[in-house]
N, C-alpha and C positions, 0 to 999 in steps of 0.2 A: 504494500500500500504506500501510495506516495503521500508525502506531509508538506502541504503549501507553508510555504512564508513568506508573508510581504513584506517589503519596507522603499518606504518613498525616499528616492537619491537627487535633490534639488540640486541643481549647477548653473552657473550662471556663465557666458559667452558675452565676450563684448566685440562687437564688428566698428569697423571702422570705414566712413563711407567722407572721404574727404577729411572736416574741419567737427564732423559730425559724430559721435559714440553712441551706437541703439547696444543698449544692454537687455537683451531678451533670457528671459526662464526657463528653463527646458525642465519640465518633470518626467521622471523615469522612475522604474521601478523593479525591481529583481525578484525574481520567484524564484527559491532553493527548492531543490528535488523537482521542480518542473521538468518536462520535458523540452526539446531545445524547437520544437513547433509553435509552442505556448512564446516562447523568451523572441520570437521571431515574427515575421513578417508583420511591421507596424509602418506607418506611413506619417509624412507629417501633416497637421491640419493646424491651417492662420484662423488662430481668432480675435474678436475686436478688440482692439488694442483697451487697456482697463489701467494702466498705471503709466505714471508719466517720467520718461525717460530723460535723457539729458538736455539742457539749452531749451527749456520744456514743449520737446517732442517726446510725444506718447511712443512708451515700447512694446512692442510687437511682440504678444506669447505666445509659442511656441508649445504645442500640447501632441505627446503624440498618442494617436488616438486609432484611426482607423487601418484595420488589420488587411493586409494585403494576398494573405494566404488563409486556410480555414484552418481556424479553431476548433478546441474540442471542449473547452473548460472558458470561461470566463468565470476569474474567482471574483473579480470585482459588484458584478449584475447577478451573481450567482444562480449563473446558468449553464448549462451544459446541451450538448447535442444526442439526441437518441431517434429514434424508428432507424438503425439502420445506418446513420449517416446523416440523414438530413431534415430532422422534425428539431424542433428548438424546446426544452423545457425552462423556466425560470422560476426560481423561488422568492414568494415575495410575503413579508408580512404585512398585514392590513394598517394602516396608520390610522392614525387619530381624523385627519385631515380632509381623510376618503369616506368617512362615514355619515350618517344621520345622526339627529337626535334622536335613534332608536337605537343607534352602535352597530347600526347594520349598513354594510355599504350601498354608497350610494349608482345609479345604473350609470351616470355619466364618469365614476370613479372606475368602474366597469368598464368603460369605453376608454378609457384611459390606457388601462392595462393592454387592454387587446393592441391598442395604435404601440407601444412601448414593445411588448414582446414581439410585434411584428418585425419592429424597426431594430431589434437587438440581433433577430434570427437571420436579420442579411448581414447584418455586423461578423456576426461570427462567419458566414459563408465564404469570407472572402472577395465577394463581388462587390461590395459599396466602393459605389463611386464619388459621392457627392457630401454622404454625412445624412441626409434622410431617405433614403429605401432606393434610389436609382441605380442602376448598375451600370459600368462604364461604356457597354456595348449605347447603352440609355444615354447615358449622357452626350457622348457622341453625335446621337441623333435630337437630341434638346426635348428628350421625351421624360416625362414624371407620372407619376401612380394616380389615378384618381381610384376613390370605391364608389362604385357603382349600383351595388347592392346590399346590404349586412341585415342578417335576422340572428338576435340574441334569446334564446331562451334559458330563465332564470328559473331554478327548483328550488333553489335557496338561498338567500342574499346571507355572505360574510360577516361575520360581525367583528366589531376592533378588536386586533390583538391575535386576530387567526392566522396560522403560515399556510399560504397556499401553492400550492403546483401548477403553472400554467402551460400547457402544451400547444404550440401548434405548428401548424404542416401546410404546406403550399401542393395545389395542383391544377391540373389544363382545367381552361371554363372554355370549350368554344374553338375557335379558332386564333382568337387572338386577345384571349383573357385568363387570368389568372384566378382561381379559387384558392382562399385561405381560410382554415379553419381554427378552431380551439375548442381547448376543453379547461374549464377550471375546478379543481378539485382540493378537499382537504389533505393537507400534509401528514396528519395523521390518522383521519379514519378512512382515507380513498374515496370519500363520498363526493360523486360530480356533485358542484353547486350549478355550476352555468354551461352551455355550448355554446358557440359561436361560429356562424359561417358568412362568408360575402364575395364578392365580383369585382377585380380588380381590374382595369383596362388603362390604358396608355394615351395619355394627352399630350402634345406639342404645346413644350412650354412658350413660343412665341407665336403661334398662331391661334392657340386656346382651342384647338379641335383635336378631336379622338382621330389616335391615330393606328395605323394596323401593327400586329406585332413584327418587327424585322426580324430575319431570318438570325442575325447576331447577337441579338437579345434572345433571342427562343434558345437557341445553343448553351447561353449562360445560365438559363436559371430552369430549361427542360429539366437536365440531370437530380434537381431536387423534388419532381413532381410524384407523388404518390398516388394512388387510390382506396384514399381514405376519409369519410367524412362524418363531421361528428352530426352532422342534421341532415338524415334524410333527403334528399331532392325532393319527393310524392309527398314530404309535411309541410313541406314552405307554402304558409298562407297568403293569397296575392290581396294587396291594400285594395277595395273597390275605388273607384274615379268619385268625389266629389263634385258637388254641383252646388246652386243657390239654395237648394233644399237641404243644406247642412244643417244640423242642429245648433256646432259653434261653427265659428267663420272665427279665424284671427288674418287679418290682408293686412298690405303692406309692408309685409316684413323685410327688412333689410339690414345688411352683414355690416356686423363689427368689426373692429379691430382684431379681437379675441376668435374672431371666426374665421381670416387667412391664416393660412396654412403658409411654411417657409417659403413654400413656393410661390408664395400669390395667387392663389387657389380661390375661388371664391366656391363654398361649399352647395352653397343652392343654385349653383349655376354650371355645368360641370360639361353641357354642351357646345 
């Protein structure tokens, strides 16, 4: 059995660009008894600059973050890879944060987790290209993730302080979409509380139109497709069409701040 150890190695680099000194942060870190898979393939990612450097320009931190080969262990998100190779599990305990005043979590806390475990299980796969769910075949082509479809059903809302099991797994939807599922379960009695399925398809990030899957993107992320789903296809209830004979009507709604997405997404508009 292997025994992780972490410990965070702060170092400091000073560059010299003429009359100018940027002192940037490099965080690092070492795992004893890891494997040399684990201690490898990391890439570097700029983020906004946060502390002010010398002659007061801001320094630029340096973080390295996204992993350029697949992982098998991320001790950090405490998560691991299972089905095989290519399903993602993460372990998470319920915060105070994510609940009601019933201590039982809340569905958008729910939703949370799902967008989070998704974005972690490309992390580990090695294909992130961008830092939220693109892959570089994607990026290439200026293409990003829209969901297109999700049905959540709930048997039992978490309540604070419970550790939970999150699984999920990717597979073909169609010709040129992606199916992603989950299951969330107690950590220690196995009882699913929730499933999770939905329809991922591909938008051009400069044109804002759906786009078909390319053949180089299908090659990157086919190899992790299963056939496995946690909701039936024959159960998903279809929403009826609404009309002026609605009992409630809420109109006019329009997107916040809070409701783009990294990408500039606007969520109620996804055509």
């Amino acid at each position: 059995m292997t025994t992780l150890s972490l410990s965070y190695l702060p170092s400091f680099r000073t560059t010299s660009f003429n009359d100018n000194d940027i002192r940037s942060m490099v965080w690092g870190y070492k795992i004893f008894g890891a494997s040399n898979t684990m201690k490898m393939g990391r890439t570097m990612m700029y983020a906004t600059p946060v502390t002010k450097g010398v002659n007061g320009k801001p320094a630029v931190v340096e973080r390295t973050m996204i992993p350029t080969q697949k992982q098998f262990v991320d001790p950090f998100r405490q998560g691991i890879i299972i089905l095989d190779g290519v399903g993602y599990r993460q372990t998470v305990v319920v915060r105070s944060y994510e609940v009601g005043p019933d201590k039982a979590v809340t569905l958008q806390s729910i939703l949370n987790l799902l967008q989070e475990t998704a974005l972690n299980h490309v992390w580990m796969s090695g294909l992130l290209g961008d830092g939220f769910g693109a892959t570089h075949g994607m990026m290439k082509n200026n293409l990003i993730w829209v969901v297109s479809r999700m049905q959540v059903q709930v048997d039992q809302y978490p309540i604070w302080g419970e550790i939970l099991e999150i699984d999920t797994w990717v597979g073909a939807s169609g010709k040129n979409g992606m199916r992603r599922d989950w299951e969330i379960r107690s950590h220690t009695t196995g009882i699913v509380f929730a499933r999770a399925t939905s329809t991922w398809v591909m938008m051009n990030q400069k044109t804002r139109r759906l786009s078909k899957m390319p053949d180089e993107v299908r090659a990157e992320i086919s190899p992790w497709f299963i056939n496995k789903q946690a909701i039936k296809e024959e159960s998903v209830e279809k929403i009826d069409k609404l009309d002026d004979n609605a009992k409630y009507i809420n109109s006019g709604l329009q997107v916040v701040k809070q409701s783009i997405s990294l990408k500039f997404h606007d969520p109620l508009n996804i055509m």
